[in-house]
C-alpha positions as a Markdown table, in Angstrom:
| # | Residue | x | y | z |
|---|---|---|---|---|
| 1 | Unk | -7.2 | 9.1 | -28.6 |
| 2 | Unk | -5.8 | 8.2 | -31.8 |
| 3 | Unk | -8.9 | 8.7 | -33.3 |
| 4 | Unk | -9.2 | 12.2 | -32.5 |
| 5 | Unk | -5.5 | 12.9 | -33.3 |
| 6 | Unk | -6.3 | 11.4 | -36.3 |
| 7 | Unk | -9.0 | 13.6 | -37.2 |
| 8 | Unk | -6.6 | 16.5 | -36.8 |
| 9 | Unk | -3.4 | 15.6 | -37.7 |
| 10 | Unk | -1.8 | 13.1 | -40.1 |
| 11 | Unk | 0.2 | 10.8 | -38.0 |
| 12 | Unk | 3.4 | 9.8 | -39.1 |
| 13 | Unk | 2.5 | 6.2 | -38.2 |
| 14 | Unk | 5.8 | 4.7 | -40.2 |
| 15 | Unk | 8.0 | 7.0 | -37.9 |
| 16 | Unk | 8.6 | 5.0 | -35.1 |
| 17 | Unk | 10.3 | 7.5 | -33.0 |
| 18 | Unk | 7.5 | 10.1 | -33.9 |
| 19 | Unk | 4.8 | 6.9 | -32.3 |
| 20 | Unk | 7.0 | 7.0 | -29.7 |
| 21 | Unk | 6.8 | 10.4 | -28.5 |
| 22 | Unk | 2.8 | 10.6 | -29.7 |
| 23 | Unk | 2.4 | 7.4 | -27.0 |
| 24 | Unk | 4.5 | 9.1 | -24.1 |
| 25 | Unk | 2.6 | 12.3 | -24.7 |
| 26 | Unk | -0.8 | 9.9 | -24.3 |
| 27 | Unk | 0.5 | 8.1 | -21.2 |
| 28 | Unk | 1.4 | 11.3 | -19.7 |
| 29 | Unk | -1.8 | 12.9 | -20.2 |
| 30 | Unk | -3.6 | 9.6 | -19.1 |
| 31 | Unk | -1.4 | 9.2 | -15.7 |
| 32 | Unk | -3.0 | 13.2 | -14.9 |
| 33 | Unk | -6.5 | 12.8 | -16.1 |
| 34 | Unk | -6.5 | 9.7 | -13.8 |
| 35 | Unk | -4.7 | 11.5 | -11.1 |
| 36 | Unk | -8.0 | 14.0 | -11.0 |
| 37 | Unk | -10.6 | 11.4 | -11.6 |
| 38 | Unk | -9.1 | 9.4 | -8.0 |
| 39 | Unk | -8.9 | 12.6 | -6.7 |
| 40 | Unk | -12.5 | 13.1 | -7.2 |
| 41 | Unk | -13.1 | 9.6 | -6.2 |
| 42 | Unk | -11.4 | 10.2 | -3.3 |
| 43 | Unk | -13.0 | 13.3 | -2.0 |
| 44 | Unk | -16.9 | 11.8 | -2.6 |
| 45 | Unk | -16.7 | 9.0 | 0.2 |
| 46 | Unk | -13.9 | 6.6 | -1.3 |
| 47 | Unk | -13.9 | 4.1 | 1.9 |
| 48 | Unk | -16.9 | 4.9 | 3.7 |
| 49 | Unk | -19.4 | 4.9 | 1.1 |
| 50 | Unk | -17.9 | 3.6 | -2.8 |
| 51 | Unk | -21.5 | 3.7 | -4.5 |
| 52 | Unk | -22.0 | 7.3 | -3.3 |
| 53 | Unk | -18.2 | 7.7 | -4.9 |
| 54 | Unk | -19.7 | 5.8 | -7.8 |
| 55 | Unk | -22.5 | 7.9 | -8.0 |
| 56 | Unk | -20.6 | 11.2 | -8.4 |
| 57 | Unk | -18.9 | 10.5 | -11.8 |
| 58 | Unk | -16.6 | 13.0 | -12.4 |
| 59 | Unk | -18.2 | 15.0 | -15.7 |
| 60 | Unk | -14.7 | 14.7 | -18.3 |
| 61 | Unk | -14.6 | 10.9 | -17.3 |
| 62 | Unk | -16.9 | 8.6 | -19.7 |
| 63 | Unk | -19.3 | 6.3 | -17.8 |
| 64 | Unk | -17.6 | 3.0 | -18.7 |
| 65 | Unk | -14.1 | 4.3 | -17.9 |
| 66 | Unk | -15.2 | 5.8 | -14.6 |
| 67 | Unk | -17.2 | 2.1 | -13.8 |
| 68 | Unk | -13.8 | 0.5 | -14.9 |
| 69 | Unk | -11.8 | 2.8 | -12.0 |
| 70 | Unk | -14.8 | 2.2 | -9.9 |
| 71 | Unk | -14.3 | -1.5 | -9.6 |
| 72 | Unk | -10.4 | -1.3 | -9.3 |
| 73 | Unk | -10.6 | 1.3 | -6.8 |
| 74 | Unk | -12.9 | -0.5 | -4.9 |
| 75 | Unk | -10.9 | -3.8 | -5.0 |
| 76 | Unk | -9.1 | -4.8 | -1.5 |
| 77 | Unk | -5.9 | -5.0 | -2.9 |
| 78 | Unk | -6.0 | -1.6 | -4.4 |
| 79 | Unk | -7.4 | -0.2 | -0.7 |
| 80 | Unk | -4.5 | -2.2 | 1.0 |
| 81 | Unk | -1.9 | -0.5 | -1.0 |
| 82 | Unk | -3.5 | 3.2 | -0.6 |
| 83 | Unk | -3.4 | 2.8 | 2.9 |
| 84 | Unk | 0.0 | 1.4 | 2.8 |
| 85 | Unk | 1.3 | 4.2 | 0.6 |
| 86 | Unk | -0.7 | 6.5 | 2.9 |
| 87 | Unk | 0.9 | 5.3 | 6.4 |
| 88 | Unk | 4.5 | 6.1 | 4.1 |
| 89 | Unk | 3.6 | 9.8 | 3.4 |
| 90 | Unk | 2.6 | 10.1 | 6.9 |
| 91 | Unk | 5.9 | 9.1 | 7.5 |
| 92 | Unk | 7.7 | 12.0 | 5.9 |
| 93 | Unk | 9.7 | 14.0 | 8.3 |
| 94 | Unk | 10.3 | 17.3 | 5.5 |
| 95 | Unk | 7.6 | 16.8 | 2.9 |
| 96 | Unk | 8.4 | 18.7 | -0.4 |
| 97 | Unk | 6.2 | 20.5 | -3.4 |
| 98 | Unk | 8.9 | 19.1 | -5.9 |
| 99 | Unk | 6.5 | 16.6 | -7.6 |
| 100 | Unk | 8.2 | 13.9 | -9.6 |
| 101 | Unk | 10.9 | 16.3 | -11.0 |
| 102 | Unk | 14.2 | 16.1 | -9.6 |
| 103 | Unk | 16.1 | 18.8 | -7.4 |
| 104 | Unk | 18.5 | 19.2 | -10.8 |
| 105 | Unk | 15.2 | 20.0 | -12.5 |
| 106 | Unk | 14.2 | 22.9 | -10.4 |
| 107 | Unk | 16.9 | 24.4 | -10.2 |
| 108 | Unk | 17.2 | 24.6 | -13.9 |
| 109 | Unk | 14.2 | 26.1 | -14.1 |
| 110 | Unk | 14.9 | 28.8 | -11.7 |
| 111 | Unk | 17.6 | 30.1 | -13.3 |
| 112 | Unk | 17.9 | 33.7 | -14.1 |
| 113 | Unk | 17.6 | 34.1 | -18.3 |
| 114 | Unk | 19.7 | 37.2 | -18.1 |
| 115 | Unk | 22.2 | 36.5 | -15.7 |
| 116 | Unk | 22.4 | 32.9 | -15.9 |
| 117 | Unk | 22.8 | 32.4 | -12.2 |
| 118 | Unk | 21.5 | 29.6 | -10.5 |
| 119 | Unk | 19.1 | 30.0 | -7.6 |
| 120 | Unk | 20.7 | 29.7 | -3.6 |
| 121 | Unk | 20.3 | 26.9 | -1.9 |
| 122 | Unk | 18.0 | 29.0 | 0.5 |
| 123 | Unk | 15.8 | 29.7 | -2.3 |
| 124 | Unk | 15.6 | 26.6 | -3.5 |
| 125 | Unk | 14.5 | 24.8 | -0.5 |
| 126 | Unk | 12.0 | 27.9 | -0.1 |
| 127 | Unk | 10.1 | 26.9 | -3.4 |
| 128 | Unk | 10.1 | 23.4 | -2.4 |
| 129 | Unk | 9.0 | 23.8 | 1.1 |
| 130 | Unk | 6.7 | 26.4 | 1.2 |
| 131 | Unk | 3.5 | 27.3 | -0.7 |
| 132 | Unk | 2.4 | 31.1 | -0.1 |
| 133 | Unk | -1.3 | 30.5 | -1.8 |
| 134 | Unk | -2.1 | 28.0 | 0.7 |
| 135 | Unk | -0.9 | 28.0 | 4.1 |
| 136 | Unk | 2.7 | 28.9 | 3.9 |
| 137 | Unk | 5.2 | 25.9 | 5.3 |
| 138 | Unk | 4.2 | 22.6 | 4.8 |
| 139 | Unk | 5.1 | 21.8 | 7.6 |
| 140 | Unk | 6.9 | 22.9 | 11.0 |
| 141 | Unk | 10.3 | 20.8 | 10.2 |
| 142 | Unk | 10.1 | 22.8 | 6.8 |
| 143 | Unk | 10.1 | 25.4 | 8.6 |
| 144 | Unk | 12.7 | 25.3 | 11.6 |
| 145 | Unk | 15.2 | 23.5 | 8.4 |
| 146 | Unk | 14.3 | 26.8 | 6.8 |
| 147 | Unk | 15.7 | 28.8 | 9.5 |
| 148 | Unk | 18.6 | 26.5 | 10.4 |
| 149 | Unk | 19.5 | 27.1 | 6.7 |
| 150 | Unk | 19.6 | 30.7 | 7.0 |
């Protein structure tokens, strides 16, 4: 990667609190592409058939990083601690579409620009909870909460 930055940019490589941003920025952007690739992984046959997940190499990963992921993904250690983190979500009473970013964070961003008014709690919980392009609440405690709310 910083070849190609390289190749467009002149890196301040002296400035090492530029280097750090430039590296955060790369990690970021690795932790998301690698998000999609074991997404893909996933979704072709991840515990019931790995070489068929093997064999449909997502196209933006290279061949040696995607046999790289292949063999960690496919080690039982790595399979032990999906499932575990899997039996965890499962676990969740009120799942939320807040991501990593905190509630402070949201709420921030849903401020109104020209009246500077935060958002209600109501409507805050709404945008967490509920997701109109797929199927509305994610779930039915999201839902009654909702209502007990209002």
């Amino acid at each position: 990667m910083y070849e190609k930055l390289e190749g467009k940019f002149e890196l301040l490589q002296t400035n090492t609190i530029f280097m750090e941003y430039v590296n955060a920025r790369l990690h970021a952007q690795r932790k998301r592409t690698r998000g999609k690739w074991s997404e893909h992984w996933k979704k072709n046959g991840w515990k019931t058939n790995p070489q068929l997940a093997r064999s449909k190499r997502k196209s933006d990963c290279p061949i040696q990083e995607w046999n790289h992921l292949g063999d960690y993904w496919e080690l039982e250690k790595t399979k032990k601690y999906s499932d575990k983190m899997e039996a965890n979500r499962a676990k969740q009473v009120n799942i939320s579409r807040g991501g990593s970013w905190s509630i402070a964070n949201h709420t921030f961003q849903m401020i109104i620009p020209e009246t500077h008014m935060s958002p209600s709690p109501l409507e805050l919980y709404h945008k967490l909870h509920f997701n109109a392009t797929k199927h509305g609440w994610l779930n039915e405690n999201s839902h009654i909460e909702y209502v007990s709310i209002f």
